[in-house]
N, C-alpha and C positions, 0 to 999 in steps of 0.2 A: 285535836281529835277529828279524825275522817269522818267520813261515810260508817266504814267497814268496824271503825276503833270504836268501842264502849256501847256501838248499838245493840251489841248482844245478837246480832245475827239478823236476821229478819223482821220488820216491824209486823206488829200483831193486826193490822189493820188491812196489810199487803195481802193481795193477792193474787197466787199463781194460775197461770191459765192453764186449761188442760187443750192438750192436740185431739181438735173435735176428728169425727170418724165420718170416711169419704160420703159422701151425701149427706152428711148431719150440717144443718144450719145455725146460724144461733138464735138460741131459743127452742130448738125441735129436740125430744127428745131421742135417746140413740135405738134406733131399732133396723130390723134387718130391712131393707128396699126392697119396695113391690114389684118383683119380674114385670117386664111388659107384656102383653098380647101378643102371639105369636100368629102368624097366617098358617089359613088351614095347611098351606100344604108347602112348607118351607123346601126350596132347595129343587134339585133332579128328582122325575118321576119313580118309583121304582119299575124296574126291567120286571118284562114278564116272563115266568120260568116255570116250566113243566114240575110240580113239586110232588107228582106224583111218581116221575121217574126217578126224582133223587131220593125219595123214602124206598124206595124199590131198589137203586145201587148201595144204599146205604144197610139194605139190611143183609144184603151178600157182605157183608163186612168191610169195607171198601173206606177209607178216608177220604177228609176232605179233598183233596188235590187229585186223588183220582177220580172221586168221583167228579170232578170238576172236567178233568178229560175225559172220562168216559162221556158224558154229557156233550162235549163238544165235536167228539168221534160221534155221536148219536143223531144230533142235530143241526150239526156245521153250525153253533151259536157259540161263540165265545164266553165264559163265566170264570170268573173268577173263585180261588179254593174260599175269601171270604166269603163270596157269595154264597156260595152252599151253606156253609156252616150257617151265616142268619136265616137263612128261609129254612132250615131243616128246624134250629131252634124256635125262633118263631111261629112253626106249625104250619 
């Protein structure tokens, strides 16, 4: 008789490890990881932009992407059609 023959499968004393979860140590128990600390002002400044002229082409009915060139026929300022859309959403 083997290992495998007559032991009836797994001995009652064995046991299986479980696949801890990424940042879980042993001994810690499993919970969600504390984000870090962010700086106040991650990343590129935001661009400054007339948001009174784009509420003004926007309510002549106009989309993003024109209003995005009308703006830049207005002001020789390049903008982007995302751009419009966050600062209009944004307020």
């Amino acid at each position: 008789m083997g290992y495998w023959w007559g032991s009836g499968g797994l001995s009652r004393n064995m046991i299986i490890p479980r696949q801890l979860a990424l940042g879980e140590g042993n001994g810690q128990i499993k919970g969600k990881a504390q984000p870090k600390p962010r700086p106040v002002s991650p990343g590129r400044p935001r661009r400054e932009v007339d948001v009174e002229l784009l509420r003004m082409l926007r309510a002549k009915g106009y989309g993003y992407k024109r209003i995005a060139g009308e703006y830049t026929r207005v002001t020789g300022e390049y903008i982007s059609h995302t751009t419009v859309r966050v600062r209009l959403v944004d307020g």
